[in-house]
C-alpha positions as CSV (number, residue, x, y, z in Angstrom):
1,X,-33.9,6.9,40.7
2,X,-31.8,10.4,40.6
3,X,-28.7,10.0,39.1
4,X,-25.4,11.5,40.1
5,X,-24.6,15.0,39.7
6,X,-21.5,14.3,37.5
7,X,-21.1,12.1,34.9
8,X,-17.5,11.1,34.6
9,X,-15.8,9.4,31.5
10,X,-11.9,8.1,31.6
11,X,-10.7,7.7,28.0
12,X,-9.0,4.6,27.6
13,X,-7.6,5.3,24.1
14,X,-4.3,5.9,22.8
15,X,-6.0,9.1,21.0
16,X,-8.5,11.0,20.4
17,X,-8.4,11.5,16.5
18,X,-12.6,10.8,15.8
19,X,-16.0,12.1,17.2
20,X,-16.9,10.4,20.3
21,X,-20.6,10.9,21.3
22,X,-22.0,9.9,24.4
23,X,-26.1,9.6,24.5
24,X,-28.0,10.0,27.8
25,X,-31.8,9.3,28.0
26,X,-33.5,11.1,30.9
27,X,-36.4,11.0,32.6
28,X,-37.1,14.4,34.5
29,X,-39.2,14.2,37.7
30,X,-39.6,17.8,37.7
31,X,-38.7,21.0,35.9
32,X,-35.1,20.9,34.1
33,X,-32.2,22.7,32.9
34,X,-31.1,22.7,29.0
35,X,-28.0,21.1,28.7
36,X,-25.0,22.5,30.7
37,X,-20.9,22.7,29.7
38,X,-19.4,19.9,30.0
39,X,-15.7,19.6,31.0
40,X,-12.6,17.7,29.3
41,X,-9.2,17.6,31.2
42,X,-5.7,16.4,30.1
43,X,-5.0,15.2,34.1
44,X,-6.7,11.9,35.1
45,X,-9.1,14.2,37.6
46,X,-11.4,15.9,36.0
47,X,-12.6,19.5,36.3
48,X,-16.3,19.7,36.8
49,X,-18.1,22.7,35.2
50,X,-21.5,23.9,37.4
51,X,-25.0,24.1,35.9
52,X,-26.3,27.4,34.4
53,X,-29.5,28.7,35.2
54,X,-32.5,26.9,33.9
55,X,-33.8,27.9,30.1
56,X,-35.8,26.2,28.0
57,X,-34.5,22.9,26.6
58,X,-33.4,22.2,22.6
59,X,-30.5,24.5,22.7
60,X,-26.8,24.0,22.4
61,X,-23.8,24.7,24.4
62,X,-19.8,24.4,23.5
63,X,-16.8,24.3,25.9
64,X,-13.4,24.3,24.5
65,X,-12.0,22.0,27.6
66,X,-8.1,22.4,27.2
67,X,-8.3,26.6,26.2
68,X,-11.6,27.5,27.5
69,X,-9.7,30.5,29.2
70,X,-10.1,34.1,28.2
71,X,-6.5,34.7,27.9
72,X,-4.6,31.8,26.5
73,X,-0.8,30.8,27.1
74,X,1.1,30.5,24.4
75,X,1.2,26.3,23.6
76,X,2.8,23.9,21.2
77,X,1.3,24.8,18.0
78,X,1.1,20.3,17.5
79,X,-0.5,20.5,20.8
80,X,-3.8,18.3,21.6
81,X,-6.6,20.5,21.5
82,X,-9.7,19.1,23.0
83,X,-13.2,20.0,22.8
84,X,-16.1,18.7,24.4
85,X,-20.0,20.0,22.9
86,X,-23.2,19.1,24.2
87,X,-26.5,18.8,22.6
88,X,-29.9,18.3,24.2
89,X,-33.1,17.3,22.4
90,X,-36.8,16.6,23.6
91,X,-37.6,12.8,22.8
92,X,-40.5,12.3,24.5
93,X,-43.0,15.8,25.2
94,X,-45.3,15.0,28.1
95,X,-48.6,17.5,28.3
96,X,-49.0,20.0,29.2
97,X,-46.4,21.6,26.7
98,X,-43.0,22.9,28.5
99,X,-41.3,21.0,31.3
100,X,-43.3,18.2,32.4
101,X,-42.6,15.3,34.8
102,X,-42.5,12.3,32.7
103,X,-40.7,14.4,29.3
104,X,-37.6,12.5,27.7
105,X,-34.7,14.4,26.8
106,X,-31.1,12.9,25.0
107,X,-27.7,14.4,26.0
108,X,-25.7,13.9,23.1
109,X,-22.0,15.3,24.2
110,X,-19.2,15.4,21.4
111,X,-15.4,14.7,22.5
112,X,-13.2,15.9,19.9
113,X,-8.9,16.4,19.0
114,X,-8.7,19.2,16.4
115,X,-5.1,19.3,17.2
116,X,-1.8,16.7,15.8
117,X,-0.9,15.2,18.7
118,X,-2.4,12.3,20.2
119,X,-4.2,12.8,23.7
120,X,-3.6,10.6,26.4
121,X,-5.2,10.3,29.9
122,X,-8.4,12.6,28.6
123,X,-10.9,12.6,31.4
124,X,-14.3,13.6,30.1
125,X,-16.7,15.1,33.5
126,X,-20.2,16.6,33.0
127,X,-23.1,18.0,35.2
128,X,-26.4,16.5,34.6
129,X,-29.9,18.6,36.1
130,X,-30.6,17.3,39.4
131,X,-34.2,16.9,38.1
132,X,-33.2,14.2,35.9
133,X,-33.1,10.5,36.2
134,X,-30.9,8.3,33.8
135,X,-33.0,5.8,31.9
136,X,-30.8,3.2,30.4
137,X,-27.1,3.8,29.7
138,X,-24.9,6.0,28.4
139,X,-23.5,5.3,24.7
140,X,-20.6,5.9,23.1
141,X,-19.7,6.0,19.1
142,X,-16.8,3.7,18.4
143,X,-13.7,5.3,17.4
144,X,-11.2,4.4,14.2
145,X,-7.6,4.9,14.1
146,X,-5.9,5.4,10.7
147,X,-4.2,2.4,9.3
148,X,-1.8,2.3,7.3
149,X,0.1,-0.6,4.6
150,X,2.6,-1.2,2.1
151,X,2.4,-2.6,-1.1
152,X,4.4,-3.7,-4.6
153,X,2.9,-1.8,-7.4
154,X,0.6,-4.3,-10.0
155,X,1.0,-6.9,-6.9
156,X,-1.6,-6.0,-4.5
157,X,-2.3,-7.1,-0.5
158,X,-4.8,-9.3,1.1
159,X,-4.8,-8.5,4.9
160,X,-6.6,-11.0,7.0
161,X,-9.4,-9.7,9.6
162,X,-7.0,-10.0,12.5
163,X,-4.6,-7.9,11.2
164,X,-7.3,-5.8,9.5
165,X,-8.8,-2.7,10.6
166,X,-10.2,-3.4,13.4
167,X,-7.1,-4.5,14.9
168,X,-6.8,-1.1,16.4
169,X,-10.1,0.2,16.4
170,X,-11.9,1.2,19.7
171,X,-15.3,1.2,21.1
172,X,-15.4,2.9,24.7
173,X,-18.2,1.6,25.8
174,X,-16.9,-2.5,24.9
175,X,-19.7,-3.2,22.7
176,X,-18.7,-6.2,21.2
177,X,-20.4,-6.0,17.8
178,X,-17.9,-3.8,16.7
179,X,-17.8,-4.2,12.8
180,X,-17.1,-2.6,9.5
181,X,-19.7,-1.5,6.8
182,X,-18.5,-3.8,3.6
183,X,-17.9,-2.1,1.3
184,X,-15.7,-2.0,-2.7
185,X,-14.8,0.4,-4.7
186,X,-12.1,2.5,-6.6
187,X,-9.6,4.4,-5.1
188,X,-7.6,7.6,-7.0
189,X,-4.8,5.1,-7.7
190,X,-6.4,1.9,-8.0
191,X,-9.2,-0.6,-5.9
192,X,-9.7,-2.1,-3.0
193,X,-12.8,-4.3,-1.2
194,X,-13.3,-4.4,2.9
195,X,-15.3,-6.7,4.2
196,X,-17.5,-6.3,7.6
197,X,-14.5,-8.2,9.7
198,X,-12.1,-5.4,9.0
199,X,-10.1,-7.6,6.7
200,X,-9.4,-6.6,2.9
201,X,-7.9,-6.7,-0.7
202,X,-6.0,-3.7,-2.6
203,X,-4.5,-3.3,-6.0
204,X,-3.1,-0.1,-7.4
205,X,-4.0,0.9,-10.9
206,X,-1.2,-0.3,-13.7
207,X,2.7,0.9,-13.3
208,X,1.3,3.3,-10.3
209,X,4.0,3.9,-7.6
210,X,3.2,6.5,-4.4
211,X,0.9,7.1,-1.8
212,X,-2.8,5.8,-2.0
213,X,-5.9,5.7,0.5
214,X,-9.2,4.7,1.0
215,X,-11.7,5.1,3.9
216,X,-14.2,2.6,6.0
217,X,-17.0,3.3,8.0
218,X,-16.8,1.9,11.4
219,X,-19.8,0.8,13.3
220,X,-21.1,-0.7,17.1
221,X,-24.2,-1.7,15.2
222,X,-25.7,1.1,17.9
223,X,-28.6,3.3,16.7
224,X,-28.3,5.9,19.2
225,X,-24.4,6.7,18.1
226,X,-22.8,7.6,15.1
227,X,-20.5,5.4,12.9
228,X,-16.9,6.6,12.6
229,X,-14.7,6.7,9.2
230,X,-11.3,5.9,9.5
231,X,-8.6,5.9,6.2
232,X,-6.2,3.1,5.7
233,X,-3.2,4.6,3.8
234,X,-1.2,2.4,1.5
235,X,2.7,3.1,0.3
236,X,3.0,1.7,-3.2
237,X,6.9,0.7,-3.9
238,X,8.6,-0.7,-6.8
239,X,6.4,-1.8,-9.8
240,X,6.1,-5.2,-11.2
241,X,5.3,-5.9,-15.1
242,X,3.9,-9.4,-16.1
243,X,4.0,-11.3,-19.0
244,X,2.8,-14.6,-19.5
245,X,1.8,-16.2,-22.4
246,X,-1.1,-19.4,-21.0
247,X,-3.2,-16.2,-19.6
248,X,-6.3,-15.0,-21.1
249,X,-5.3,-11.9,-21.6
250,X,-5.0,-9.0,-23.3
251,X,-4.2,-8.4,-20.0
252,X,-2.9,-4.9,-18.1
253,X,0.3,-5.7,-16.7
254,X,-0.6,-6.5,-13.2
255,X,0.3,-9.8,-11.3
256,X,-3.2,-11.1,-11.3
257,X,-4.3,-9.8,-15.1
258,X,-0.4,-9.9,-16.8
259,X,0.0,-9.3,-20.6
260,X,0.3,-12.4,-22.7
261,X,2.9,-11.0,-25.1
262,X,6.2,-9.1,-25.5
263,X,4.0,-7.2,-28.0
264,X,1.8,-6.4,-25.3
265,X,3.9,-5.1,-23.0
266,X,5.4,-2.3,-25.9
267,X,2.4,-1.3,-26.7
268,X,0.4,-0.8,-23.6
269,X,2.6,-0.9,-20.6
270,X,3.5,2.2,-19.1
271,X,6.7,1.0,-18.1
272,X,9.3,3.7,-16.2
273,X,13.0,3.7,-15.3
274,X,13.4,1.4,-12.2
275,X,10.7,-1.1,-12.9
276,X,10.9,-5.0,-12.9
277,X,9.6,-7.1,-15.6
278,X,8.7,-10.2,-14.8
279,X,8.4,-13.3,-17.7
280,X,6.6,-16.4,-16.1
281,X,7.8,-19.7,-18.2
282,X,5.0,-19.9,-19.6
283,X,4.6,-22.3,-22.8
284,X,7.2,-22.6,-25.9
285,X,8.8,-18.8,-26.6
286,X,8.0,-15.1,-26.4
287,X,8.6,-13.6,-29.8
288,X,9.8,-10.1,-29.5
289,X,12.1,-7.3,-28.2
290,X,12.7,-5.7,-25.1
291,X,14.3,-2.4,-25.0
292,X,15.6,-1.8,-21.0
293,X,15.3,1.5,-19.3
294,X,17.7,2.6,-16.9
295,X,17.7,0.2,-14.1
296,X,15.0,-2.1,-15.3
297,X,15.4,-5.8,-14.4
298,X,14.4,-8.1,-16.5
299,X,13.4,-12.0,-14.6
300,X,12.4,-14.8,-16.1
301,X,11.1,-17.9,-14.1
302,X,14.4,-19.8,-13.4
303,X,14.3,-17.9,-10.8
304,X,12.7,-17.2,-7.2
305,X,11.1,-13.1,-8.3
306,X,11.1,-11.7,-4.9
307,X,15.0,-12.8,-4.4
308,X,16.1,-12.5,-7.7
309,X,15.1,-8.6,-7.7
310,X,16.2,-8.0,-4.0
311,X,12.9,-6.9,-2.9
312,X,11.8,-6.6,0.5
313,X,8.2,-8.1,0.2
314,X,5.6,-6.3,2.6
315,X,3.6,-8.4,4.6
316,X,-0.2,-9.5,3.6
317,X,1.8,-9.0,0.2
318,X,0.0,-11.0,-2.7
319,X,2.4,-14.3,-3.1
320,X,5.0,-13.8,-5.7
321,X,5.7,-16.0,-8.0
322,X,8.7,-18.8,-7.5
323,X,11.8,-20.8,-9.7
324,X,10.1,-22.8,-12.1
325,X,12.6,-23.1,-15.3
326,X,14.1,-20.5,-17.5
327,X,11.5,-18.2,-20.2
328,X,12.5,-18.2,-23.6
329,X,12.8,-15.0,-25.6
330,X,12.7,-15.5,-29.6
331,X,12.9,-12.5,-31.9
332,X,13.5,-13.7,-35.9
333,X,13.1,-10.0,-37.1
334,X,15.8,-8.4,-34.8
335,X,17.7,-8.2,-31.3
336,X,16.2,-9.9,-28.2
337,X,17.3,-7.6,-25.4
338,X,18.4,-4.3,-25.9
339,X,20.2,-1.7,-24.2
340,X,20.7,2.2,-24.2
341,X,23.7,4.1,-23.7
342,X,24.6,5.0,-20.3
343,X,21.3,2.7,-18.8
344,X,22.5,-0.1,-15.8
345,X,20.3,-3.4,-16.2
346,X,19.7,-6.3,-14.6
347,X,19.1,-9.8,-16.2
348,X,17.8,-13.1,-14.6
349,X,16.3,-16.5,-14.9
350,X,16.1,-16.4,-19.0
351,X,17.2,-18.0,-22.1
352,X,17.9,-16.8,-25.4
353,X,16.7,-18.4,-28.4
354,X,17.2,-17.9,-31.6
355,X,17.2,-14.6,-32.8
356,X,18.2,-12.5,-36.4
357,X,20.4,-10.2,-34.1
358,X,22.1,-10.5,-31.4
359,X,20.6,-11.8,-27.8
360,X,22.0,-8.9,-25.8
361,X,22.5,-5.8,-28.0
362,X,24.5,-2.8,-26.9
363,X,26.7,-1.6,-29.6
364,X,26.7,2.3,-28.9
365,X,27.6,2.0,-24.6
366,X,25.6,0.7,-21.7
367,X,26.2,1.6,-17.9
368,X,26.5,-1.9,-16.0
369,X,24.8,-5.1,-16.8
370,X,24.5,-7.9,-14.4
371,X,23.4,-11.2,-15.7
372,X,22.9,-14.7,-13.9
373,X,21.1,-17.8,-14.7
374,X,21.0,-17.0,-18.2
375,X,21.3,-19.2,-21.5
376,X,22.3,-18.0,-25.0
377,X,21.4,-20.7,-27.2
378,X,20.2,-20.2,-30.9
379,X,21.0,-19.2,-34.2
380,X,22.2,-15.6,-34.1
381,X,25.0,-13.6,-32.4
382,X,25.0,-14.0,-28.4
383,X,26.5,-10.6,-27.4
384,X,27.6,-7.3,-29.0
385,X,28.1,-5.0,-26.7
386,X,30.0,-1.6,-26.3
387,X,31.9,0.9,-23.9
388,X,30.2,-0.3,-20.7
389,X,31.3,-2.6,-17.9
390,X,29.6,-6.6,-17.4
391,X,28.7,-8.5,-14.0
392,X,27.6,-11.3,-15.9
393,X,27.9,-15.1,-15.0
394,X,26.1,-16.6,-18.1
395,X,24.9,-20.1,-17.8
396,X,25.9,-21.2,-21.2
397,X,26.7,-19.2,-24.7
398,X,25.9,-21.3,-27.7
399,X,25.7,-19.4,-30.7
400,X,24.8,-21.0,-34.7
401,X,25.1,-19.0,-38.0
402,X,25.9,-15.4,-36.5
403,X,24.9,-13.0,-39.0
404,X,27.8,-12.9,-41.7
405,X,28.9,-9.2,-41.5
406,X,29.1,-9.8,-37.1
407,X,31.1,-12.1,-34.7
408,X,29.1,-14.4,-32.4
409,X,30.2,-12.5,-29.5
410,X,31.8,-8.6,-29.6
411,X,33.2,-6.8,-26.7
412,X,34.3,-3.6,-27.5
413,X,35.8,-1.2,-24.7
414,X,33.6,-3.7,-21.9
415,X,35.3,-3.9,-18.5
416,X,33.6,-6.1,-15.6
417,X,33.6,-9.4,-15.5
418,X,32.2,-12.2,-18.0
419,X,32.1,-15.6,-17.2
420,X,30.4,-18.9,-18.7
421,X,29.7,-21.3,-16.1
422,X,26.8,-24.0,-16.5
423,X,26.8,-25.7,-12.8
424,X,27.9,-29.0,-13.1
425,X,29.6,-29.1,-16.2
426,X,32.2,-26.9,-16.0
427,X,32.5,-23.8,-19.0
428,X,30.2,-24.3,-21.4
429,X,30.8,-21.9,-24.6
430,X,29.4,-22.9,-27.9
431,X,30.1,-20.9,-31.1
432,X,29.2,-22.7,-35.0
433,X,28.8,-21.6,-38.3
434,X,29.8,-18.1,-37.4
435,X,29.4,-15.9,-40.8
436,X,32.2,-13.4,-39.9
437,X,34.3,-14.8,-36.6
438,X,34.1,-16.5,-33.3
439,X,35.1,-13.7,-30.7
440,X,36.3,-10.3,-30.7
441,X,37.6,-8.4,-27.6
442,X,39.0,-5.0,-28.6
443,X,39.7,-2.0,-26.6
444,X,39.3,-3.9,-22.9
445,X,39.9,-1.5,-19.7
446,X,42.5,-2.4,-17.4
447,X,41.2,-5.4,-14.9
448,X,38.6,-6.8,-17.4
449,X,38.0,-10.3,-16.8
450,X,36.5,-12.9,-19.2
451,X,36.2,-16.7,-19.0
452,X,34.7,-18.3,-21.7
């Protein structure tokens, strides 16, 4: 059977932004033509390009469709630009050598967009020998579109198959075996695994924040087209450090490998201005010190980490953990929490044990500290803190055997507000065996608030 005299494709696709080859299998019944130019068009009718003169076949032939003219108009320089090139190969080489009835040839015709723009409406039109008769049908690559994700740094995502990356992945021809090659591996910032379903897991590499990506190969499980790569870009925002002291550790910081000490975290984590540390309740007390950076939070479990930090959580996000009951921080050698001059912190869901310094420690300025659903309760001083200004609704202050040359709690130059409220029992402040007094409040801004 003779086929038609133009072959006529109507992309369907939002875009052209991979390779789409088309594969014809022919059968000539007499002496044929190499392959000719094929046509592409931005207007749903196509423009049809006429056959050359006959030449031997295995040769090749490129049209640029949308500038193909000598002279060119000046265009958008974020324009489409479309180019169609065909191929032709001998398959099947009947004797006598040269054109022979009965000799197989394969048309394989590359659509491509070199340009930044998507391309809509493409009609693809070409001009097969009239010698020729189509054996089969013609086959076309599937095509992958970018993807792109957001996710918490040291928190990871896990996106289902049907939201994976196939979800917008074409194949023009509707072969329904349209799958992903599995594959795992590192990325430059961190790891990810993709399974043949399109769905998959990433994790950026400890304390990394910015832009990562990785690619998949997309196939139709069709041996006469080629596969297609597409990249799935990930955002990484805001960084998570965890610490939690029933894990096997040593551990790296991230959500699903967190450090099992306070120790840990000094030594290993490289921790930045702006990041969230996160203590899980864990069992008993964390022995140590935390020094804050400007605008680091620091969350404990008694309370929800996603609403505690105010962070938007991405979708397919890994789950974060809830409320259980307050962490306990311990340090017998020093100062729990610490702050540096000018810095703004953030303090949640903990309590304070006992400590040979003070629980919160500030005594040269701090920017703003807010605190809520915190405890102070334990031998040492509760606060001594200097020329900065409080947000603080502390759950309770107790404070036993203050060091002798300190007061339990100092405020010096601190404006804000401070107030001791532990729900359901009204104020709740606590202060015994204090070495050198109870309270001092020197120096207080005008409109400083405290309710003990």
């Amino acid at each position: 059977m003779r086929v038609r005299n133009n072959f006529i494709i109507l992309s369907r696709v939002a875009r052209l932004t991979a390779m789409l080859a088309i594969v014809l299998s022919l059968l000539p019944a007499n002496p044929v033509s190499a392959a000719s130019s094929p046509a592409v068009s931005p207007a749903p009718a196509a423009a049809r390009a006429s056959n050359p003169a006959p030449r031997p076949a295995s040769s090749n032939t490129a049209l640029a469709g949308l500038w193909a003219a000598a002279v060119q108009p000046a265009r958008d320089p974020d324009a489409a630009v479309i180019t169609a090139t065909k191929t032709d190969a001998l398959q099947n080489d009947v004797p006598p050598a040269g054109p022979t009835a009965g000799d197989t040839i394969r048309y394989t015709t590359t659509i491509a967009n070199s340009g930044s723009t998507e391309a809509t409406g493409v009609t693809f039109a070409d001009t097969i020998d009239s010698h020729t008769t189509l054996s089969g049908v013609a086959h076309v690559s599937p095509i992958a579109f970018d993807d792109s994700y957001d996710s918490i740094g040291n928190v990871g995502i896990t996106v289902p198959s049907a939201n994976g990356v196939l979800a917008n992945d074409v194949d023009p021809d509707n072969n329904a075996s349209l799958s992903v090659v599995p594959a795992a591996g590192g990325t430059a910032h961190g790891a990810f695994a993709i399974g043949s379903d399109g769905g998959f897991s990433y994790l950026s590499s400890a304390g990394y924040e910015g832009p990562d990506s990785f690619t998949y190969t997309l196939t139709d499980n069709d041996p006469l087209t080629p596969n297609d790569t597409g990249t799935v870009n990930i955002t990484v925002n805001d960084v998570i450090w965890f610490i939690d002291n029933t894990a096997a550790g040593p551990g790296t910081g991230v959500m699903s490998n967190p450090f099992t000490s306070i120790t840990g975290f000094n030594n290993v984590a490289a921790d930045e201005a702006g990041d969230i540390i996160f203590v899980y309740q864990g069992v008993g007390s964390y022995p140590g010190a935390f020094t804050l950076l400007n605008q680091q939070q620091l969350i404990g479990q008694g309370v929800d980490l996603a609403a505690a930090a105010g962070l938007t959580v991405p979708p397919y996000s890994n789950a974060l953990p809830g409320a259980t009951a307050n962490s306990l921080l311990t340090n017998l050698s020093g100062n729990a929490i610490s702050l540096v001059t000018g810095n703004s912190n953030t303090i949640k869901g903990l309590t304070v044990g006992n400590t040979s310094g003070a629980a919160i420690y500030a005594p040269a300025g701090f920017g703003t500290l807010t605190v809520r659903n915190v405890a102070i309760s334990g031998n040492g001083a509760a606060l001594d803190l200097a020329n900065g200004t409080l947000d603080a609704i502390f759950d309770n202050i107790a404070s036993n055997a203050a060091s002798a040359a300190g007061w339990a709690i100092s405020l010096n130059g601190v404006g804000g507000s401070l107030a001791v409220s532990n729900p359901g029992a009204g104020t709740d402040t606590g202060i015994t065996n204090a070495g050198y007094g109870g309270i001092s409040i020197i120096n207080a801004p005008a409109g400083a608030s405290y309710n003990f």
